[in-house]
C-alpha positions in Angstrom: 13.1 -8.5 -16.0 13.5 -12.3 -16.2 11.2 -13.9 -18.9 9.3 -16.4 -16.5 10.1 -16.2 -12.7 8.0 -18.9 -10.9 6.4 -18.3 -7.3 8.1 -20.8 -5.1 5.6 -22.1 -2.0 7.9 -22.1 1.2 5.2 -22.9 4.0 1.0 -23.1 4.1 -0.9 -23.3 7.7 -4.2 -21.9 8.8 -5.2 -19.1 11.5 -7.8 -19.4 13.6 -9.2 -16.6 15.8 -6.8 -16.1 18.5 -10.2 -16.4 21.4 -13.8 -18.4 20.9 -16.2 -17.0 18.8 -19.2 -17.0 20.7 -21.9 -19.3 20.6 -24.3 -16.3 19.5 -22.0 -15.7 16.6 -21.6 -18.9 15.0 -23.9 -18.2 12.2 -23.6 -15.6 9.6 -26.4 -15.0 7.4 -26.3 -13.5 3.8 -28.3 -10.7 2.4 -29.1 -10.2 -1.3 -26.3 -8.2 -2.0 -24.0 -11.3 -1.1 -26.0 -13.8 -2.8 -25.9 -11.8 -5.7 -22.1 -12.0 -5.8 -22.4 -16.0 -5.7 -20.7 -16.2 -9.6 -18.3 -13.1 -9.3 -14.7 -14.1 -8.2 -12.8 -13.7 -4.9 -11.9 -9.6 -4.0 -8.2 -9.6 -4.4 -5.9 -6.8 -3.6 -2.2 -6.6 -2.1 0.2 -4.3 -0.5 4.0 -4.0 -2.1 6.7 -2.7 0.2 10.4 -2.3 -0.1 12.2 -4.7 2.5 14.2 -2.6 5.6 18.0 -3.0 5.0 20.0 -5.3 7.0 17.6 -7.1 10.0 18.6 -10.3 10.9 15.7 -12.9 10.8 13.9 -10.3 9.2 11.3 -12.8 7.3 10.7 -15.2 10.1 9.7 -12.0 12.7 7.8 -10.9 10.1 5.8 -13.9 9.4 5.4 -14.0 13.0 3.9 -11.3 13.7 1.4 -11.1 10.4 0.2 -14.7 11.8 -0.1 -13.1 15.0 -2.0 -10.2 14.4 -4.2 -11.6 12.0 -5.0 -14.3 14.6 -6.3 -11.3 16.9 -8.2 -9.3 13.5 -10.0 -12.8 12.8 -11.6 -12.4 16.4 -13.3 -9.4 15.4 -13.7 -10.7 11.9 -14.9 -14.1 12.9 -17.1 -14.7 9.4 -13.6 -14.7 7.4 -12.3 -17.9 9.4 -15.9 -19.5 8.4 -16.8 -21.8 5.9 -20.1 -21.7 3.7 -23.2 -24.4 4.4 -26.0 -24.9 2.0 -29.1 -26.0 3.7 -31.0 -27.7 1.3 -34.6 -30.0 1.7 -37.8 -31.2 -0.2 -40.8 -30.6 2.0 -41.3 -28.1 2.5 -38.7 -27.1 -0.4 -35.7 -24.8 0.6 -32.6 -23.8 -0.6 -30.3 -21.6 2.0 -27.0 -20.5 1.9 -24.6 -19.3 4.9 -21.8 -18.8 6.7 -20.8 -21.5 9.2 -18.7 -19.6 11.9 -18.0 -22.1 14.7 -14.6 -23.0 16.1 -14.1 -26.2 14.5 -13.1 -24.2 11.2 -9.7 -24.7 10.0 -9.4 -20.9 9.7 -8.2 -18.4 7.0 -4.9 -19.9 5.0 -1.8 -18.2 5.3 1.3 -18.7 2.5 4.6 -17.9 2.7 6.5 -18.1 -0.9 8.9 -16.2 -2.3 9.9 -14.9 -6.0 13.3 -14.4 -7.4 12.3 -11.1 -8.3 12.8 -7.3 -7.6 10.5 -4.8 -6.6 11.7 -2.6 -10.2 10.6 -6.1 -12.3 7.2 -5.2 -11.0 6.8 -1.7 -10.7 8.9 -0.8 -14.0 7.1 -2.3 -17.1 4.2 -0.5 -18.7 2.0 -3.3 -18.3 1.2 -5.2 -15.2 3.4 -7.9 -15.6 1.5 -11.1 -15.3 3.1 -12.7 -12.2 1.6 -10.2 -10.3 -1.4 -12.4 -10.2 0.9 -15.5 -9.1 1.3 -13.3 -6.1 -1.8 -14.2 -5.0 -4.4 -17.4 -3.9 -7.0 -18.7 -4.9 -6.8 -17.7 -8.7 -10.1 -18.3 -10.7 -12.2 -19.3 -7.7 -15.6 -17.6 -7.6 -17.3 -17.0 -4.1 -19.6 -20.3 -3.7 -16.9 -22.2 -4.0 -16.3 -20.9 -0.5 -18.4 -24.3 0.7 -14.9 -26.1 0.2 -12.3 -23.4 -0.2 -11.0 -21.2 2.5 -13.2 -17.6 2.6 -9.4 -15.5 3.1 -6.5 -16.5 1.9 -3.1 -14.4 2.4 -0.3 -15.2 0.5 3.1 -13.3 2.0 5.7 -13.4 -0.9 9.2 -12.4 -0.2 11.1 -10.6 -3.5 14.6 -10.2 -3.8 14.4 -6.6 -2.1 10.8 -6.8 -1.1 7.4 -8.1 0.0 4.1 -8.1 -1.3 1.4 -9.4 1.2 -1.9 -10.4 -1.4 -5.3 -10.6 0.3 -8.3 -13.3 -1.4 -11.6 -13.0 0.2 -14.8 -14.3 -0.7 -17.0 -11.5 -1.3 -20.0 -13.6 -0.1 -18.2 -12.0 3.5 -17.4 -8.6 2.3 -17.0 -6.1 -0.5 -14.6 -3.0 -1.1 -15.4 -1.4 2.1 -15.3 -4.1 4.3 -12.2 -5.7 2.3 -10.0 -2.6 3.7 -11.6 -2.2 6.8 -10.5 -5.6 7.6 -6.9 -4.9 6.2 -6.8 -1.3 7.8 -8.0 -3.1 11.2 -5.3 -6.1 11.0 -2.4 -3.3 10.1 -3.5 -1.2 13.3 -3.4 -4.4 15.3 0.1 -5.3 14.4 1.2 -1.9 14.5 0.2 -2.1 18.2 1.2 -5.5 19.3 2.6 -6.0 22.5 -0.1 -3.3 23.7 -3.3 -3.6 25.1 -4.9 -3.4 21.1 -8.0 -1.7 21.1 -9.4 -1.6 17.4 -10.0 2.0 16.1 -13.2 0.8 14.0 -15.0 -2.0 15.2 -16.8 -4.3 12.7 -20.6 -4.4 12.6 -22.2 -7.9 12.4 -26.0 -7.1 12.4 -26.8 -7.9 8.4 -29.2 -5.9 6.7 -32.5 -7.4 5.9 -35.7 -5.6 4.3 -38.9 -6.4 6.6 -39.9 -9.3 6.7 -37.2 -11.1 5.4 -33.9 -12.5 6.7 -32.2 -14.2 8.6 -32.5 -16.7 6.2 -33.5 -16.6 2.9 -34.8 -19.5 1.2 -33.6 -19.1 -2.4 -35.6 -20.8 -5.7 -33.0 -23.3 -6.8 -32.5 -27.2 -6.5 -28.9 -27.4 -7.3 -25.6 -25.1 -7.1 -25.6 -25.4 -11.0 -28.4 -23.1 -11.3 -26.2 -20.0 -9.2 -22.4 -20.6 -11.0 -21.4 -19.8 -14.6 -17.4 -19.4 -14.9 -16.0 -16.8 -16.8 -12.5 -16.7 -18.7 -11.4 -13.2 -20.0 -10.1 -12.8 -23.2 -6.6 -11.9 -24.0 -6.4 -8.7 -22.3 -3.6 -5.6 -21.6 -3.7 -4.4 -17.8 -1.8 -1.1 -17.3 -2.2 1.8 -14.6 -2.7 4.9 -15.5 -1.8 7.9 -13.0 -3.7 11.2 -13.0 -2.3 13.9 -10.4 -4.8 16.1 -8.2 -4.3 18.9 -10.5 -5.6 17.3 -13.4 -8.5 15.8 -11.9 -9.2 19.3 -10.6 -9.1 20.3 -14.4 -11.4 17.6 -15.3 -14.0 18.8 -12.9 -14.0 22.5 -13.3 -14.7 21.3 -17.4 -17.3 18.8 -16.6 -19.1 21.5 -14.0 -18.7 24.2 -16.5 -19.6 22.5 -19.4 -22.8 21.3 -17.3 -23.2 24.6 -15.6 -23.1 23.1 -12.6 -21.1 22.4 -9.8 -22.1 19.3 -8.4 -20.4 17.0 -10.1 -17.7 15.2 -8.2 -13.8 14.3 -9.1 -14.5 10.7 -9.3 -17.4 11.6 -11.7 -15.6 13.6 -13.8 -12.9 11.5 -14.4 -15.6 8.2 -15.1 -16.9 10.4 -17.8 -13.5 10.9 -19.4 -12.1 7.1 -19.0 -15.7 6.4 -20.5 -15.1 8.6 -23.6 -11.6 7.5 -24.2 -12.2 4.0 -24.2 -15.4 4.2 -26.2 -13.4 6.2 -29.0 -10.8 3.8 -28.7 -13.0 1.1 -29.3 -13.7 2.4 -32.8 -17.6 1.2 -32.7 -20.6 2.4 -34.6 -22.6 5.4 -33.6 -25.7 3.3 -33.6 -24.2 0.9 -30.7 -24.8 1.2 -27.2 -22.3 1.6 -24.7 -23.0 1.4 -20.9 -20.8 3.1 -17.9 -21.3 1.3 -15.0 -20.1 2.0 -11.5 -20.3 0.1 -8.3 -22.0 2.7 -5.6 -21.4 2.1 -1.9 -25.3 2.0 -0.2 -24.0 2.0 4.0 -24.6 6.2 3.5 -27.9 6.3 0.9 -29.9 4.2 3.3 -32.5 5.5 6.0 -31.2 5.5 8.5 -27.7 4.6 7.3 -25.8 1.4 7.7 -22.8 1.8 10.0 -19.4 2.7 8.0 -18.5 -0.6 9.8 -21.2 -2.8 8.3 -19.2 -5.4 7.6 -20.6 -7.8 4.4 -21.7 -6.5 0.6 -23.7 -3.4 0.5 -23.2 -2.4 -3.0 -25.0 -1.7 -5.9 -23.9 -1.1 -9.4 -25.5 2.2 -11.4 -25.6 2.3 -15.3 -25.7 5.0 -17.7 -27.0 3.8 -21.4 -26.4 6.0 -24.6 -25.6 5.7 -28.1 -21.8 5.9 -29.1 -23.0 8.5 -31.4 -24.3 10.6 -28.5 -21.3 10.3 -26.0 -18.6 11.1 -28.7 -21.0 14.2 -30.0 -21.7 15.6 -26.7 -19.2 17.1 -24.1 -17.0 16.2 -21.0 -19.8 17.7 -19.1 -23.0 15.9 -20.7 -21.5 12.5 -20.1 -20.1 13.5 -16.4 -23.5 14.8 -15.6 -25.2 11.1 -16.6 -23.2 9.5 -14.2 -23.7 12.0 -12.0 -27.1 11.8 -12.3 -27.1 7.9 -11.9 -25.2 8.1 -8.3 -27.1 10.8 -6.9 -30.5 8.9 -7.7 -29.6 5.8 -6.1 -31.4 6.5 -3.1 -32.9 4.7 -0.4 -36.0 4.0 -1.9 -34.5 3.1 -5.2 -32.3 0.6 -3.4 -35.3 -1.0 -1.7 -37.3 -1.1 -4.9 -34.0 -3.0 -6.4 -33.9 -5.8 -3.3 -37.7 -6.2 -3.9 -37.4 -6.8 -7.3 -34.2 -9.1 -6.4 -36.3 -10.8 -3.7 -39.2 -11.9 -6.3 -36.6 -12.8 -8.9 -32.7 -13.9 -7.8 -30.3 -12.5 -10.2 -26.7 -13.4 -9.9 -24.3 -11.6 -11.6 -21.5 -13.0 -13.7 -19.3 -11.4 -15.9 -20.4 -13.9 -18.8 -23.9 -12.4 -18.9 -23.8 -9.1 -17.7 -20.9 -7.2 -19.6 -20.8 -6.6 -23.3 -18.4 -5.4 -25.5 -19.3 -1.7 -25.3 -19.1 -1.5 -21.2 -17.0 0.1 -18.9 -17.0 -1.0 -15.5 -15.5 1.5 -12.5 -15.1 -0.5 -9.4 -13.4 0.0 -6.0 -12.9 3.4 -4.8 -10.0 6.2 -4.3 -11.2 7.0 -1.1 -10.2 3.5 1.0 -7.3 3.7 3.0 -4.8 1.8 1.0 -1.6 3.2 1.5 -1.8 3.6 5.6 -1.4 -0.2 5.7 2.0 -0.3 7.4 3.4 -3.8 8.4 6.9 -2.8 10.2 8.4 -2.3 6.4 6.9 1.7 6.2 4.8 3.0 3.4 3.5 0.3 0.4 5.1 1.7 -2.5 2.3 -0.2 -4.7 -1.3 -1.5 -4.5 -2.1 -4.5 -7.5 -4.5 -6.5 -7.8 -4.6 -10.4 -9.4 -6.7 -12.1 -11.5 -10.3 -11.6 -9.9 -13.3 -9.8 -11.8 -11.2 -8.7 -14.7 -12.7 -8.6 -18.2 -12.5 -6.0 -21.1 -13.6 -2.6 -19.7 -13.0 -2.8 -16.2 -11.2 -0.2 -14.6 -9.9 -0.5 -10.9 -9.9 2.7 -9.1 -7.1 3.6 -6.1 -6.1 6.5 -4.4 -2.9 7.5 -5.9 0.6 7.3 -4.2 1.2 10.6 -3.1 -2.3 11.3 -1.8 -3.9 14.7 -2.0 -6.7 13.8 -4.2 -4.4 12.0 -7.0 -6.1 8.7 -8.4 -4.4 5.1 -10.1 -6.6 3.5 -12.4 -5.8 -0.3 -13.6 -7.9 -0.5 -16.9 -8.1 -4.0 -18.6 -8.5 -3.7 -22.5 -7.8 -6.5 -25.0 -4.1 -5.4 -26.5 -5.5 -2.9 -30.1 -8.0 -1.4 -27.9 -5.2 -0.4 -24.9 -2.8 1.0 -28.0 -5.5 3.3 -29.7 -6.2 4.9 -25.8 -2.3 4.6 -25.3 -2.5 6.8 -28.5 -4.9 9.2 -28.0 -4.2 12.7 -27.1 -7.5 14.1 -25.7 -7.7 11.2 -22.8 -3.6 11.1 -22.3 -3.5 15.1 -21.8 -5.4 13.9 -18.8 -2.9 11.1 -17.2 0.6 11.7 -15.6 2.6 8.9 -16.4 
């Protein structure tokens, strides 16, 4: 691998939906669950795919056809070719923030750039290597910076033998769910071009408000200042970390047995293990507290339930607090069956107590003020469809991720290559604590490398 290879910007344009929005649509109003996310950084997540052998003009059709296609997905995702407005005014004092969705946007950005690089250089090191995140735009931005910033930016870099299409967008617009529902929907589209596209999964538009409240809601600040803080991670290792179907099963069956139980999920299970190994490795005292927190879809826990297709944030994040003395003393099973616990109890009334008590006092996260050193954060999910992206070039041999949202203790969660239940998991840990888990035989016995 070359020490320093260097992302070289070929072209930059914008993409506008391919028809009008409609009047009726030109405003996009934000819930709670996006305000909240005003300080958190862009979602970011790309595809990596082997290049086809010998087409002439390969690139160019290629470029073509991804402007083309996401020209048509922007129709149905009109809020992503937005911009955001703040509505600010003394008497009477408000302070509202939304999406501005007319047709005199410039659009979503779209880069081509390439990298003198192979698809081995990225896939073969341990570590993520760190032009990975070069591979992607809008590095560092958080989401309110949306107000002069593009709300999705795709940058389409072509490697020696590859291509690796990165996705940016602001998660004001959308979270995990929505973030692959729009890349599922654009993939299906250009899959299908030259057809008459009809979209498998339609987008829902219709934002959630409690009663009462919304479309717009008038927020208790005076000045931007008072949402953003900016946070810079420490030196950190990023490195996946493989575990087959066979040993989640494993994993399970313990945590189920161990709970005598057996409704504890995979997902749990294995939360409750990455937990305990990076708590061990992080060599703290029993008497500290360490926090597993995990980022819970709510479309399904409300009544009645939000479409699968509400598109925009609907996501809470559930915490489990104990002593590092009491997770390392207890089993597999106690641990699995806290977070276990925490999930199944985020129900519709809890999530309506949580926007009331957001409602009578705005909270917006930030990584500065709302991790600590003995967290662990489990975000995204193995269950979105990440590998049946196809863009003409087959099956993505990798998903990565760049720079957004990663601090020490966050572990990314993907479905795993092969499918069939197998999971990836991109853990960031500053570089002793990644060697002492790296080292550790009771969470590696686990993991498939």
């Amino acid at each position: 691998m070359m020490t320093s290879p260097i992302i070289q910007r070929v072209s930059e344009c914008f993409i506008k939906p391919l028809h009008p929005i409609p009047e009726s649509n030109q405003n996009c109003y934000l819930t709670t669950w996006d305000i909240a996310m005003s300080s958190m950084n862009y979602i970011q997540k790309g595809l990596l795919f082997k290049k086809p052998n010998n087409q002439q003009h390969f690139i160019h059709n290629l470029l073509e056809k991804l402007k083309h296609s996401l020209s048509l997905a922007l129709f149905h995702f009109y809020p992503l070719s937005g911009r955001l407005v703040t509505q600010k005014s003394q008497d009477p004092p408000t302070y509202n923030i939304f999406v501005d969705c007319s047709n005199n946007n410039s659009g979503a950005r779209f880069i081509h750039a390439t990298l003198d690089a192979t698809v081995s250089d990225i896939m073969t090191p341990i570590d993520v290597p760190s032009v990975v995140k070069s591979l992607f735009d809008l590095n560092k931005a958080i989401n309110h910076d949306g107000h002069t910033m593009p709300l999705l930016s795709i940058q389409v870099t072509e490697l020696v033998d590859g291509v690796f299409i990165g996705c940016s967008m602001n998660h004001y617009i959308g979270d995990g769910t929505s973030y692959w529902n729009f890349f599922n929907t654009w993939s299906e589209i250009f899959q299908g071009q030259g057809h008459d596209v009809r979209i498998s999964r339609q987008p829902s538009h219709i934002r959630w408000f409690p009663e009462g409240y919304g479309p717009l809601i008038n927020l208790p600040f005076k000045h931007h200042d008072e949402i953003i803080t900016r946070y810079e991670p420490p030196k950190l290792r990023e490195r996946f970390f493989h575990f087959t179907a066979e040993s989640i099963a494993k994993l399970k069956a313990k945590a189920n047995m161990e709970s005598n139980t057996n409704k504890i999920s995979s997902f749990q299970s294995l939360s409750a293990h990455v937990w305990r190994g990076i708590t061990r490795a992080r060599d703290l005292t029993n008497d500290q507290v360490t926090t597993c927190m995990l980022a819970v879809n709510n479309r399904p826990r409300m009544k009645p339930p939000l479409p699968k297709e509400y598109f925009g944030t609907s996501v809470d994040t559930v915490s489990v607090k104990t002593t590092v003395g009491e997770l390392l003393e207890n089993d597999l099973g106690w641990a699995a069956w806290k977070v276990h616990s925490a999930v199944a109890n985020h129900v519709d009334l809890e999530i309506r107590k949580m926007v009331k008590k957001w409602l009578e006092s705005p909270m917006i996260l930030s990584l500065k003020h709302h991790f600590d050193a003995g967290s662990v954060a489990m975000i995204s999910s193995p269950r979105f469809n990440m590998y049946g992206n196809e863009f003409g070039m087959g099956k993505p041999v990798a998903v990565l991720s760049g720079y957004a949202n990663k601090c020490d203790g966050n572990v990314t969660a993907y479905e795993g290559h092969e499918g069939g239940g197998s999971m990836d998991l991109e853990i960031s840990l500053s570089p002793n604590v990644m060697r002492a888990l790296e080292l550790d035989q009771n969470f590696m016995n686990a993991v498939s490398l």
